[in-house]
DSSP file (Angstrom, degrees, kcal/mol; ACC not computed):
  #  RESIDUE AA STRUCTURE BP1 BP2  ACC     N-H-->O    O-->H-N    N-H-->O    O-->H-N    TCO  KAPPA ALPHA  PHI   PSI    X-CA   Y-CA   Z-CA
    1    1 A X     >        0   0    0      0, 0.0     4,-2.3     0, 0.0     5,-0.1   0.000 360.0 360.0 360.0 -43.2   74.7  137.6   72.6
    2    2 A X  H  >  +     0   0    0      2,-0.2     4,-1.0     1,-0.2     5,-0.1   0.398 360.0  58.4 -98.9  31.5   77.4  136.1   70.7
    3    3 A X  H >> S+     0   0    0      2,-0.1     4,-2.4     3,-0.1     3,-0.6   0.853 111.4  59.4-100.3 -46.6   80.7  138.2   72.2
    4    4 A X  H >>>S+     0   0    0      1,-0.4     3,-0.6     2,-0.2     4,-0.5   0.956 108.2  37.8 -59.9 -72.3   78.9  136.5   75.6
    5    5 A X  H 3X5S+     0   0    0     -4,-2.3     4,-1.4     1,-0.2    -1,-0.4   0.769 109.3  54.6 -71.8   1.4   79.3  133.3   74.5
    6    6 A X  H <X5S+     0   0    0     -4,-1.0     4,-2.8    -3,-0.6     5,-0.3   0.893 112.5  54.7 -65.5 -24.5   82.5  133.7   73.0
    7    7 A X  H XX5S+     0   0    0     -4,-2.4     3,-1.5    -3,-0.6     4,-1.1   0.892 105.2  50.0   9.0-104.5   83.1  135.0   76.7
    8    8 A X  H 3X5S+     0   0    0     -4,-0.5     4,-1.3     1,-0.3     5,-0.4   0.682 111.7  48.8 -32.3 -48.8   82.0  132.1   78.0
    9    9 A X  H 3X<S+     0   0    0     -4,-1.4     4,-0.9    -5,-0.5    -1,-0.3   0.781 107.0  52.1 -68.4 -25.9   84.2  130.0   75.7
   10   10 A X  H <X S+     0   0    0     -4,-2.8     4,-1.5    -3,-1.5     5,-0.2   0.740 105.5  60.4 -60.8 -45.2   87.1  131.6   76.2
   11   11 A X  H  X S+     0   0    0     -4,-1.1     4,-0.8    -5,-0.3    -2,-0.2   0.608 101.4  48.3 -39.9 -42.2   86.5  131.1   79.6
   12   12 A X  H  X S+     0   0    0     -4,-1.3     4,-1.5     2,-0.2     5,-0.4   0.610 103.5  63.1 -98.8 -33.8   86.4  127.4   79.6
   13   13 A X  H  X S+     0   0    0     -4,-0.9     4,-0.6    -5,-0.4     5,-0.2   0.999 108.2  42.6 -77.2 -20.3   89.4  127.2   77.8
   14   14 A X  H >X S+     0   0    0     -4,-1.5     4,-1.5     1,-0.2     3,-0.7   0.991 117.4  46.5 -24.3 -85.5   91.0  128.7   80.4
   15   15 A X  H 3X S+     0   0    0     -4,-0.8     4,-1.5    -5,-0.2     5,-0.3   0.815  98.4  55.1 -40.4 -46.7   89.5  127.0   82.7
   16   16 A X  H 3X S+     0   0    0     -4,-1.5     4,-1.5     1,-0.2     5,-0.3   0.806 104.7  53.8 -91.8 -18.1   89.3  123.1   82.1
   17   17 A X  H <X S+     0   0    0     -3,-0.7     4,-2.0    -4,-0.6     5,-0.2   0.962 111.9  50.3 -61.7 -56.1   93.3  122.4   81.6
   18   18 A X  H >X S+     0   0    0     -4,-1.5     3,-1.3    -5,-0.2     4,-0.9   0.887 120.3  32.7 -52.5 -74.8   93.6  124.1   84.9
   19   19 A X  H 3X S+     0   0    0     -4,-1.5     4,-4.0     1,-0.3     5,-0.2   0.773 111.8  57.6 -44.4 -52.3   90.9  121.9   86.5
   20   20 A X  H 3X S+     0   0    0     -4,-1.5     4,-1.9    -5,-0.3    -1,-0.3   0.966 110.5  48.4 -63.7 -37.7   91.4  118.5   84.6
   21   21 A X  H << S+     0   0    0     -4,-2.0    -2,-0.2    -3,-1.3    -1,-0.2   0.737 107.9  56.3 -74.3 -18.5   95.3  118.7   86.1
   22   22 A X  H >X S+     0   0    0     -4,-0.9     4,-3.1    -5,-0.2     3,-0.7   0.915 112.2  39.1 -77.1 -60.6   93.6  119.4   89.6
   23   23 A X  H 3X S+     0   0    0     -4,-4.0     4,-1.7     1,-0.2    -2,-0.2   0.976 117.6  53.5 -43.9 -70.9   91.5  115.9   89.2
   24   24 A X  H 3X S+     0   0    0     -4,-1.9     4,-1.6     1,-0.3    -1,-0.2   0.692 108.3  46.2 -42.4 -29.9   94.6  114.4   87.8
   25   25 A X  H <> S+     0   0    0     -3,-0.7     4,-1.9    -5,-0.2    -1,-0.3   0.934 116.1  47.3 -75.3 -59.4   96.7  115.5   90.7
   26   26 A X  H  X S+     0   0    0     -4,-3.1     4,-0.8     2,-0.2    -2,-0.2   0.731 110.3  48.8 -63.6  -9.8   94.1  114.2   92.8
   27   27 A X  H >X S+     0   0    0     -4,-1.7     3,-2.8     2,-0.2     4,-1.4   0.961 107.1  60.5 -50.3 -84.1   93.9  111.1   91.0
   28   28 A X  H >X S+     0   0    0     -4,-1.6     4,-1.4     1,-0.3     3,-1.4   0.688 109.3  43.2  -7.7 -93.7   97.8  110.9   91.2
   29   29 A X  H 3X S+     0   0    0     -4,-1.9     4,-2.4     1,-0.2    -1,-0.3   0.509 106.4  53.8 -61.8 -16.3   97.6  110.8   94.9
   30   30 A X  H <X S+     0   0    0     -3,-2.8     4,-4.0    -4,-0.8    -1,-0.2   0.932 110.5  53.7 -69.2 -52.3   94.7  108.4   95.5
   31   31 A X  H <X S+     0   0    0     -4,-1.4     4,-3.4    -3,-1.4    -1,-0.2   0.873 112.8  44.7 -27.5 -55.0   97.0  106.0   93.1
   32   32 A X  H >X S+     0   0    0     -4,-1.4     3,-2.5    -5,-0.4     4,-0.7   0.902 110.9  51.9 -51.0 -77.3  100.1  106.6   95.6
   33   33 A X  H 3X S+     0   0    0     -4,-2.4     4,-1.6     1,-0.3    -1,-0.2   0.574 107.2  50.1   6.0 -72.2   98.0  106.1   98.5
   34   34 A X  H 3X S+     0   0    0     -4,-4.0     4,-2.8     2,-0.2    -1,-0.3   0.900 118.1  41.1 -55.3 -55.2   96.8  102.8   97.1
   35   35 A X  H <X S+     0   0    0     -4,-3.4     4,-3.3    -3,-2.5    -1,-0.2   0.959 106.8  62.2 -55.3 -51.8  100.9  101.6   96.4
   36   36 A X  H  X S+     0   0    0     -4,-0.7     4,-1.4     1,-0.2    -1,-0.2   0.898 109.2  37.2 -41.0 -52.0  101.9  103.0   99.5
   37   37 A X  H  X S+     0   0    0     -4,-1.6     4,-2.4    -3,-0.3    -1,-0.2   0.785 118.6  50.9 -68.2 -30.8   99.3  100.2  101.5
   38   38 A X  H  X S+     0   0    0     -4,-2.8     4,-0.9     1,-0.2     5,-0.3   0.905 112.3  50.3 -76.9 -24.4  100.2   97.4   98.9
   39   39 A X  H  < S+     0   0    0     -4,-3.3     4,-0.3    -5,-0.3    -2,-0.2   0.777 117.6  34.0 -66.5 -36.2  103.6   98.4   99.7
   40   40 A X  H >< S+     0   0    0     -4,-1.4     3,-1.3     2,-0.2    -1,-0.2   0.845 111.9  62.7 -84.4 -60.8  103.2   98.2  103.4
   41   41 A X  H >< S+     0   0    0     -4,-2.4     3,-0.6     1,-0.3    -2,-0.2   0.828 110.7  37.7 -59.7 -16.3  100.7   95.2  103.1
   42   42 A X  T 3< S+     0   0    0     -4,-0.9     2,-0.6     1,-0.4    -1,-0.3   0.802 115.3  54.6 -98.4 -15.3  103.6   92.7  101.4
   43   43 A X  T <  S+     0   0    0     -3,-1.3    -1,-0.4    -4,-0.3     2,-0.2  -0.495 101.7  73.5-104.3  56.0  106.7   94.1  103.7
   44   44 A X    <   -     0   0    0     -3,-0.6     4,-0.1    -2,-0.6    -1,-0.0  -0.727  68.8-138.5-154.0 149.7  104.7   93.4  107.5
   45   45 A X  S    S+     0   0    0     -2,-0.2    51,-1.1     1,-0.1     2,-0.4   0.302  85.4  63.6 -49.1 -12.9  103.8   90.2  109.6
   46   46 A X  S    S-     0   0    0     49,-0.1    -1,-0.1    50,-0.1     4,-0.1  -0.912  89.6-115.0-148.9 137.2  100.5   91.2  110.5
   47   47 A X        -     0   0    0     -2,-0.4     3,-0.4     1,-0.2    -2,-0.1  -0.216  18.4-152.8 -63.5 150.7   97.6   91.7  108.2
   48   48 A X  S    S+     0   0    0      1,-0.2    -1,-0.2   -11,-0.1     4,-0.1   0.301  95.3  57.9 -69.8 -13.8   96.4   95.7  108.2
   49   49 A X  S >  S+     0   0    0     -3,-0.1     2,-0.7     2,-0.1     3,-0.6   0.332  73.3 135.9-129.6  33.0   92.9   94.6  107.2
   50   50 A X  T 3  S+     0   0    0     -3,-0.4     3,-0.1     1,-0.2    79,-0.1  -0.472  86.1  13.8 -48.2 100.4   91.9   92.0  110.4
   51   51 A X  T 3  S+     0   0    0     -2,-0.7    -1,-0.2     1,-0.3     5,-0.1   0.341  96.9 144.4 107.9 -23.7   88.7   92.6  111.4
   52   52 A X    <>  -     0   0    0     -3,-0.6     4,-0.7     1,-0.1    -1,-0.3  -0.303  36.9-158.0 -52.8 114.9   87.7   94.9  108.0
   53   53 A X  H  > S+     0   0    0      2,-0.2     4,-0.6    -3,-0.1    -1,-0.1   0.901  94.1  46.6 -44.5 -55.6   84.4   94.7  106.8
   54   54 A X  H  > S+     0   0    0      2,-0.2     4,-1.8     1,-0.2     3,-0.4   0.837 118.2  36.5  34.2 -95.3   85.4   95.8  103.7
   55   55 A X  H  > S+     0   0    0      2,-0.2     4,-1.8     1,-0.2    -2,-0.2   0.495 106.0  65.7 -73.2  -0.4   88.4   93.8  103.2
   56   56 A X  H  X S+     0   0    0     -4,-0.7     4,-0.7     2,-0.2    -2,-0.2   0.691 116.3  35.5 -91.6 -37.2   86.8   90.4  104.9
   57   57 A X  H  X S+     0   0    0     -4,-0.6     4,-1.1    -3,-0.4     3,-0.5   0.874 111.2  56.3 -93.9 -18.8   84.1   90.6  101.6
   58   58 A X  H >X S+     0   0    0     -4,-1.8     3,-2.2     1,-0.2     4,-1.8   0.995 109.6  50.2 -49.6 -60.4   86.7   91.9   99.3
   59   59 A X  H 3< S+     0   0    0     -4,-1.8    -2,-0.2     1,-0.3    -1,-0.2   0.350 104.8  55.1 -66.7   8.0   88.4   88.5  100.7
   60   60 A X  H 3< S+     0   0    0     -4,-0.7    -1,-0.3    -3,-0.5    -2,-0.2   0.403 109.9  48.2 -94.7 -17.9   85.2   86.2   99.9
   61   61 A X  H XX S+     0   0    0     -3,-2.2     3,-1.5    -4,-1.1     4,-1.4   0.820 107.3  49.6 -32.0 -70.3   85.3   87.3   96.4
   62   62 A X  H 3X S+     0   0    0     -4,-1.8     4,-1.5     1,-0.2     6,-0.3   0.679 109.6  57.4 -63.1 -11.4   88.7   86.7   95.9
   63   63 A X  H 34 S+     0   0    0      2,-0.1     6,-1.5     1,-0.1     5,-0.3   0.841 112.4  45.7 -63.2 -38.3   88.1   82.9   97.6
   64   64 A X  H <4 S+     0   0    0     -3,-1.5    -2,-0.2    -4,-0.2    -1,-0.1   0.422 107.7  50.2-101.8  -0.2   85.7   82.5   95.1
   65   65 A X  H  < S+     0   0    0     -4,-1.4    -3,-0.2     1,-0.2    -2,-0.1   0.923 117.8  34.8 -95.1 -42.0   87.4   83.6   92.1
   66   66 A X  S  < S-     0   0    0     -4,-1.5    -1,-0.2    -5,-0.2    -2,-0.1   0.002 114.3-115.1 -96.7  42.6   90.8   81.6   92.4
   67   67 A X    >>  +     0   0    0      1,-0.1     3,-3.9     3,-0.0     4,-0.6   0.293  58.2 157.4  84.8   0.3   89.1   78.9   93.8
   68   68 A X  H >> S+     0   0    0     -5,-0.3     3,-2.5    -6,-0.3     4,-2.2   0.839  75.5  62.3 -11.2 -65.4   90.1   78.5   97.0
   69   69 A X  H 3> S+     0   0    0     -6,-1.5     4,-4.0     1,-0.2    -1,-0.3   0.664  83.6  79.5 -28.6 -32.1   87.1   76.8   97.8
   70   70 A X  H <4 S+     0   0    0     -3,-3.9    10,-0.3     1,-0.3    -1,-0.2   0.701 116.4  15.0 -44.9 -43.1   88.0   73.9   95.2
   71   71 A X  H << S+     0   0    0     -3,-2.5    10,-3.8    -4,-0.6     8,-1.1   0.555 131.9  45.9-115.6 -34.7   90.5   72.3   97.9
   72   72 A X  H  < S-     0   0    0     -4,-2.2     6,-4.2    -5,-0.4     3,-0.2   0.719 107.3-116.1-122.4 -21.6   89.6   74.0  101.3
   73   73 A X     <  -     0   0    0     -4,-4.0     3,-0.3    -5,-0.4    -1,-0.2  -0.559  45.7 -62.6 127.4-178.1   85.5   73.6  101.0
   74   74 A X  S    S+     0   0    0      1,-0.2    -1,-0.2    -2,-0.2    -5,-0.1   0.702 137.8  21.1 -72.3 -16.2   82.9   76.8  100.7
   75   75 A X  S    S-     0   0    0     -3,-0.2    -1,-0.2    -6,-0.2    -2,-0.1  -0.144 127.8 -83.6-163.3  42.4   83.5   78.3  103.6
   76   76 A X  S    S+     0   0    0     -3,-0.3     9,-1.4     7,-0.1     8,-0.6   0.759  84.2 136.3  46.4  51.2   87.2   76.7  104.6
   77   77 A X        -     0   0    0      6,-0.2     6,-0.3     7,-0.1    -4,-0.2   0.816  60.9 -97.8 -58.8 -37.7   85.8   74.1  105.8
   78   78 A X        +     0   0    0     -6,-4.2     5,-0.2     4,-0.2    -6,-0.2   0.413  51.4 138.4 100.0 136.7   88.0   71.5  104.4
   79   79 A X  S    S-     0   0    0      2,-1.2    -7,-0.2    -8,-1.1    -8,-0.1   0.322  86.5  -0.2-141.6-129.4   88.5   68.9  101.5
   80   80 A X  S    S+     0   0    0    -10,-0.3     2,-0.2     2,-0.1    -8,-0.2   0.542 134.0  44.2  -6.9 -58.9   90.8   68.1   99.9
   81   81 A X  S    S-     0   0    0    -10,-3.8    -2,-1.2     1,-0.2     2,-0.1  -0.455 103.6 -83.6-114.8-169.7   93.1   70.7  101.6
   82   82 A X        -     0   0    0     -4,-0.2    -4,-0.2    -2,-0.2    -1,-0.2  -0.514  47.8 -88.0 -93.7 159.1   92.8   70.9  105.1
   83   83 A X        -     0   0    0     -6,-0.3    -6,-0.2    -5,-0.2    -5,-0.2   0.253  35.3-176.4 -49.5-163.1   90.4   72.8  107.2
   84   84 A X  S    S+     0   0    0     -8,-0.6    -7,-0.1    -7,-0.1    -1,-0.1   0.039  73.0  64.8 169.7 -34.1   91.3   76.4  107.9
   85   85 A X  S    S+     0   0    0     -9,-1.4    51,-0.5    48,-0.1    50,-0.5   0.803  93.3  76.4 -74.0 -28.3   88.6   77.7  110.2
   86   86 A X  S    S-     0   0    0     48,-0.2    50,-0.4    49,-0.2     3,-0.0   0.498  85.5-107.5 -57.6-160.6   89.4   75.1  113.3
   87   87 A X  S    S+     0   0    0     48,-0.1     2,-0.7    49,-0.1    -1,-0.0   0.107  87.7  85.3-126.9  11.7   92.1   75.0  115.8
   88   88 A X        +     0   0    0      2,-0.0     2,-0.5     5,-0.0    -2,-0.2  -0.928  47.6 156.0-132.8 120.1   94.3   72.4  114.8
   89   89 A X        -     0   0    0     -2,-0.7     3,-0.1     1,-0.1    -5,-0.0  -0.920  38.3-143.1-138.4 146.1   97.1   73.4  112.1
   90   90 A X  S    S+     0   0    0     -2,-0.5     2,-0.3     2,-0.0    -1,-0.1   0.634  86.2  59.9-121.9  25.5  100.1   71.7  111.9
   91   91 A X  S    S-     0   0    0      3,-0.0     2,-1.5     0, 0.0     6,-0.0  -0.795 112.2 -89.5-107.3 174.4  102.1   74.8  111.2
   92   92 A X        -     0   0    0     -2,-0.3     2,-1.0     1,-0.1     5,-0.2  -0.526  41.7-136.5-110.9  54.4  102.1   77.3  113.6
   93   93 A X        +     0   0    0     -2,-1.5    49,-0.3     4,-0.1     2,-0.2   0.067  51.9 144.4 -57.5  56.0   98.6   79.6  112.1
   94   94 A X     >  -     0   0    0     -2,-1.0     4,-1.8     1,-0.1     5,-0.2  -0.535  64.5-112.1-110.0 142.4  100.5   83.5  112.6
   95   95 A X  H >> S+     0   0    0     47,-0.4     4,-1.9     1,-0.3     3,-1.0   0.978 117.6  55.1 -61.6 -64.8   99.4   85.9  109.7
   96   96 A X  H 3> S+     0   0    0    -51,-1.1     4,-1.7     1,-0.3     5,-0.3   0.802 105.5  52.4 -71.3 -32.8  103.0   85.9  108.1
   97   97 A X  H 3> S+     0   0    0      2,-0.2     4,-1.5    -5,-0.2    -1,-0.3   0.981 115.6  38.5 -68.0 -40.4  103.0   81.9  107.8
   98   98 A X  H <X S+     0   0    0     -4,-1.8     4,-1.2    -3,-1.0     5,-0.4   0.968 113.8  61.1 -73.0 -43.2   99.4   81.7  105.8
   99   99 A X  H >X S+     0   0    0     -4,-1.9     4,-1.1     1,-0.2     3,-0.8   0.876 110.0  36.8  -8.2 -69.5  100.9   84.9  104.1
  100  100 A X  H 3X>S+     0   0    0     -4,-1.7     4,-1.3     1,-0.2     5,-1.1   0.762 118.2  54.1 -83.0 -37.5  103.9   82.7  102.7
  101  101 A X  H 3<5S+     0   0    0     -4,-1.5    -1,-0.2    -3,-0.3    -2,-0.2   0.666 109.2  47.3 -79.4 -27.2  101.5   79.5  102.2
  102  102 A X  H <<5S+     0   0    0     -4,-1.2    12,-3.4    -3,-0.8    -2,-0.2   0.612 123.2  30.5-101.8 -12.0   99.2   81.4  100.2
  103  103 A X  H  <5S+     0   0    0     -4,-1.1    12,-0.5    -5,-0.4    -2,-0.2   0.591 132.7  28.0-112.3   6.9  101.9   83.0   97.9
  104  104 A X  T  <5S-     0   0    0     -4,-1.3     9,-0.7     8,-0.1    -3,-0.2   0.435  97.6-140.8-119.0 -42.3  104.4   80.7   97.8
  105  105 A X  B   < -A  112   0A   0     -5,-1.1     2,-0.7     7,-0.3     7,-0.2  -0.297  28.8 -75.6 101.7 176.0  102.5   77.4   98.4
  106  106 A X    >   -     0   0    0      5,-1.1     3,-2.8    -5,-0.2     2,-0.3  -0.861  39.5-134.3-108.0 102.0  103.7   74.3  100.6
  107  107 A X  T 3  S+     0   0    0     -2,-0.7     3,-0.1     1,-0.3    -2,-0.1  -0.351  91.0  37.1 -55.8 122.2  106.2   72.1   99.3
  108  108 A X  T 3  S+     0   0    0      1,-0.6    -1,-0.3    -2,-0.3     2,-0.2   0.144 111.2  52.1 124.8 -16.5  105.4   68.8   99.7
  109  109 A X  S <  S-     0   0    0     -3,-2.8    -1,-0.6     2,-0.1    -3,-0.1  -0.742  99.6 -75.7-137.3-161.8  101.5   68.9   99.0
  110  110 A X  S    S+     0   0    0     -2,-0.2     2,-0.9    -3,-0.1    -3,-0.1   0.501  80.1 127.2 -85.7  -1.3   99.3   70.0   96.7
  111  111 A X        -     0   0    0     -5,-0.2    -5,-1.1     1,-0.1    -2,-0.1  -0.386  37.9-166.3 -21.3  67.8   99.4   73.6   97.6
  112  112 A X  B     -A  105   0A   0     -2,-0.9    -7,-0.3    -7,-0.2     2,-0.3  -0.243  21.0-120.4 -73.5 139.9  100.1   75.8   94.9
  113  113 A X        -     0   0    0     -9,-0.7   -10,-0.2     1,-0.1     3,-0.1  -0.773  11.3-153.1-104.6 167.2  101.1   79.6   95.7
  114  114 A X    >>  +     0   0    0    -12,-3.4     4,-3.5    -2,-0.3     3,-2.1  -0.135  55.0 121.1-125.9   4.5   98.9   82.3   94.3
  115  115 A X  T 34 S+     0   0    0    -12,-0.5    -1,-0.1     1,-0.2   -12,-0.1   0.686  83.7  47.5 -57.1 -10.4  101.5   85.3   93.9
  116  116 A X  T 34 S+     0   0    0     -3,-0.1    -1,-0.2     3,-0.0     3,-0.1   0.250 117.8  42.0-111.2 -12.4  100.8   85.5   90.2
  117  117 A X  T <4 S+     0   0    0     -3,-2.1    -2,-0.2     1,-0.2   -14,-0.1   0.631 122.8  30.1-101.3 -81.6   97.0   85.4   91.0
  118  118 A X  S  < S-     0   0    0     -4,-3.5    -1,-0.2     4,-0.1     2,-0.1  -0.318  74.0-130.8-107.0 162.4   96.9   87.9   94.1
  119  119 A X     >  -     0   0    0     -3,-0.1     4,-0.5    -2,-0.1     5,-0.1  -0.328  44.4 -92.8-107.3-177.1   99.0   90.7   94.8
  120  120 A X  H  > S+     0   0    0      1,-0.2     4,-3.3     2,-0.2    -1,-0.1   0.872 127.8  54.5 -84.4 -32.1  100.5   90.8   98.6
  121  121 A X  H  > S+     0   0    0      1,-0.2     4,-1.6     2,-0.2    -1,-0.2   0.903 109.7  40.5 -82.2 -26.1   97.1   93.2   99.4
  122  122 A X  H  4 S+     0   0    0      2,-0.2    -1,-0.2     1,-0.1    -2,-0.2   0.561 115.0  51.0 -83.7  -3.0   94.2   90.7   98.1
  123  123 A X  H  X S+     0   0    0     -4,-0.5     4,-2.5     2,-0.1     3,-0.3   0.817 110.3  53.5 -84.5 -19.9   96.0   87.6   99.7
  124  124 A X  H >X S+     0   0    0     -4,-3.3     4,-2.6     1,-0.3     3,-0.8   0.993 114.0  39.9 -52.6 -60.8   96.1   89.9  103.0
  125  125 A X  H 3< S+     0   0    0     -4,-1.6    -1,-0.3     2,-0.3    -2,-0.1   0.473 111.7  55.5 -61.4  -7.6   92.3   90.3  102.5
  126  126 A X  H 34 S+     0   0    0     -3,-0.3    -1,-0.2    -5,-0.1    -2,-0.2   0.716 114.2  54.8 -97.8 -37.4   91.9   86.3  101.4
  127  127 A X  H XX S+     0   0    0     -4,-2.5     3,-5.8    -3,-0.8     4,-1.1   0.990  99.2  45.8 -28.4 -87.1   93.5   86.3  104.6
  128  128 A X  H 3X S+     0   0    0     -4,-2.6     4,-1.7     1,-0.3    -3,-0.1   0.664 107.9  67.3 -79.2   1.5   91.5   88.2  106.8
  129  129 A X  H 34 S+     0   0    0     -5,-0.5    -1,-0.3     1,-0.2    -2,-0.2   0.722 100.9  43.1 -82.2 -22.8   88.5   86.2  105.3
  130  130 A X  H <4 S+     0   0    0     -3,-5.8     4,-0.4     2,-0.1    -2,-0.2   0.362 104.4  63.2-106.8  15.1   89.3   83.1  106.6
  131  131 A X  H >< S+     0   0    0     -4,-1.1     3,-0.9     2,-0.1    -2,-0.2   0.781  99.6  65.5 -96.1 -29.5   90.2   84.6  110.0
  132  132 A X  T 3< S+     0   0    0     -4,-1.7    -2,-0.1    -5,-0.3    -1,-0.1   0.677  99.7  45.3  36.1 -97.2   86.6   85.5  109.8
  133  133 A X  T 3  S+     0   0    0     -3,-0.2    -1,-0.2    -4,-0.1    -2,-0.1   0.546  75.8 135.0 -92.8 -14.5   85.3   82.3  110.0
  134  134 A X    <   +     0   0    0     -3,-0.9   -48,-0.2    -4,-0.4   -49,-0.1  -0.060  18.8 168.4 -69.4 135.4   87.2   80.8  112.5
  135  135 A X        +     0   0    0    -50,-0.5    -1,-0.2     2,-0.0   -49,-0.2  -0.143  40.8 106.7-117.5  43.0   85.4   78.8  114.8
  136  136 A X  S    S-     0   0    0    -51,-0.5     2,-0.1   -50,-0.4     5,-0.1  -0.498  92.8 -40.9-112.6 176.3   88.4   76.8  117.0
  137  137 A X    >>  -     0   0    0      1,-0.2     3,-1.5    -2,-0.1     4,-0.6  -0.148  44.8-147.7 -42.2 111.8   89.2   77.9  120.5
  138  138 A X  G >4 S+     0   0    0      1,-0.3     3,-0.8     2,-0.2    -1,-0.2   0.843 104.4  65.5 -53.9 -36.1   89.1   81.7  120.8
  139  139 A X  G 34 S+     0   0    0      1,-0.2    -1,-0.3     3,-0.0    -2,-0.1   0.747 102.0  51.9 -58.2 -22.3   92.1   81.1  123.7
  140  140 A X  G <4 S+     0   0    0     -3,-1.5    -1,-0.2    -4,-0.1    -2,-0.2   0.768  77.1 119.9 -90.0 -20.3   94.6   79.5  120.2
  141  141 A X    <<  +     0   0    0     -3,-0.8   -47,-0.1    -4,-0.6   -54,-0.0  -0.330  31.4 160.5 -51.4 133.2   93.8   82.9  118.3
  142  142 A X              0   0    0    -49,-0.3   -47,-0.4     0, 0.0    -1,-0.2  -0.245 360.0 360.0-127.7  24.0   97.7   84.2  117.8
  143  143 A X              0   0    0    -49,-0.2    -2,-0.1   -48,-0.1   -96,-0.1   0.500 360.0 360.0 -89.7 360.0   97.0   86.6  115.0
């Protein structure tokens, strides 16, 4: 009985370095994966996550944690800061300009940018949360 479980024990030391470096590898890549898409997501003009379930509630969390709301209403209605669901922008409403507006901010109002809060792939997804909502003429959509 006990040369089987020293066996057995012998057995697992073997064994679990092998196995834990096999998770860890697969870890590893899940990690790339993840850089590779933030990588992609800050270097392109048009958000990757449009239309994402997923990423449309990721981006209603992240509305409600830095506050979005505070300035732009509950549900971008508008406040403070200007509406965001409509049809009427007075810059030109193209992913890569609210991209730059929410991570750089607008000089000249109160608009503060949020690169230091959100990383290029949760403002993409803060993004594709107010595209959402929008309820302005479906013919003005250029996203």
């Amino acid at each position: 009985m006990i040369g089987r479980i020293s066996t057995c024990l012998l057995s697992l030391a073997l064994v679990l370095p092998v196995l834990g470096s096999v998770v860890h590898a697969g870890a590893g890549d899940i990690d790339n994966a993840d850089q590779a898409r933030r990588d992609a997501a800050s270097n392109t003009d048009k958000n990757p996550y449009t239309g994402d379930p997923e990423a449309i509630e990721a981006g209603r969390k992240l509305w409600r944690k830095t506050g979005c709301y505070s300035c732009h209403g509950g549900v971008a209605e508008g406040g403070v800061g200007p509406s965001l669901i409509d049809d009427e922008w007075i810059y030109k409403p193209t992913d890569k300009t609210l991209f730059k507006a929410i991570a750089e901010g607008r000089s000249g109002t109160v608009m503060v940018g949020w690169s230091k809060e959100l990383n290029p792939d949760e403002t993409w997804k803060v993004i594709a949360y107010i595209r959402s909502l929008y309820v302005g003429d479906p013919n003005k959509i250029i996203w």
